[in-house]
N, C-alpha and C positions, 0 to 999 in steps of 0.2 A: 438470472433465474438459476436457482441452485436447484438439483434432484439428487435425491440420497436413496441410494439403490442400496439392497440388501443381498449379500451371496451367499446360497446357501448350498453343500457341497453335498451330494451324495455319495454314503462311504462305498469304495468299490470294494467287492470280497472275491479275494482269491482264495484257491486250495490249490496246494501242491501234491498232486499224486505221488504217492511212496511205492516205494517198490513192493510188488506182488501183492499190489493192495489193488482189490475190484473196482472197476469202473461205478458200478452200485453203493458200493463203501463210500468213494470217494463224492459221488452227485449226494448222497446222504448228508456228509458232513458240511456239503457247498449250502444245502438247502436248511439243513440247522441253522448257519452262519450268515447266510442269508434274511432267514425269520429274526435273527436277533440280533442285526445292524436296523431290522428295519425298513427296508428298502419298499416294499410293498404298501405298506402307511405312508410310506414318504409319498408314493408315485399317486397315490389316492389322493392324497392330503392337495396335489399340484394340479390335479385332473380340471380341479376348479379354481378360479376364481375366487378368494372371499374375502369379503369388507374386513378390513381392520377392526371397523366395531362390531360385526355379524364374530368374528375372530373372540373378541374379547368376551365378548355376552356367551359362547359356547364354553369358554375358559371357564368362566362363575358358575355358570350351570355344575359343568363338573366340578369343582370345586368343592359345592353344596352336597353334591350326590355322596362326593366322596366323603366330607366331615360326617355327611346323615348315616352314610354305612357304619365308617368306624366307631361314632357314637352307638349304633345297634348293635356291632361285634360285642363292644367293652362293656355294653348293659347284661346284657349275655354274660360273658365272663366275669360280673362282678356278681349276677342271680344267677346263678346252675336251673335253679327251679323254673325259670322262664323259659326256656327250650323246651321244659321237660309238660308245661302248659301250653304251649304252642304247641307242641306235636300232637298232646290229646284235644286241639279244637279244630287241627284238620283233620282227623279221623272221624270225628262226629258228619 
């Protein structure tokens, strides 16, 4: 019986305090660095459980959401006038 395990490595983020640089300064720039490794998505992401296929089916989803957005950006951007009829039919 073969099992094929997956490892997945959570980045660890240091900061190095600089000299006469604030304690504030320095947890600011940890918590920047922090938000954008990631690490909080990651920890969510782990919290659970999820099927491979439950996995894959939220992939497409997004996927779709995401081609439907940029398709409405780029229609927008190729009609000026579209935005400019959308904002006077929420006003009504």
């Amino acid at each position: 019986m073969t099992t094929n395990y997956t490892l997945e490595v959570i980045q660890v983020v240091e900061v190095q305090v600089k000299e006469k640089e604030s304690f504030e300064r320095a947890l600011r720039r940890f918590k920047k660095m922090w938000e954008r490794a990631g690490v909080l998505r990651e920890i969510r992401n782990r919290a659970f459980y999820e099927k491979p296929s439950d996995a894959k089916r939220e992939m497409k989803k997004k996927t779709v959401r995401r081609i439907k957005r940029l398709a409405r950006i780029e229609a927008l951007r190729n009609n000026p006038r579209a935005s400019q009829q959308r904002r006077r039919r929420r006003r009504k």
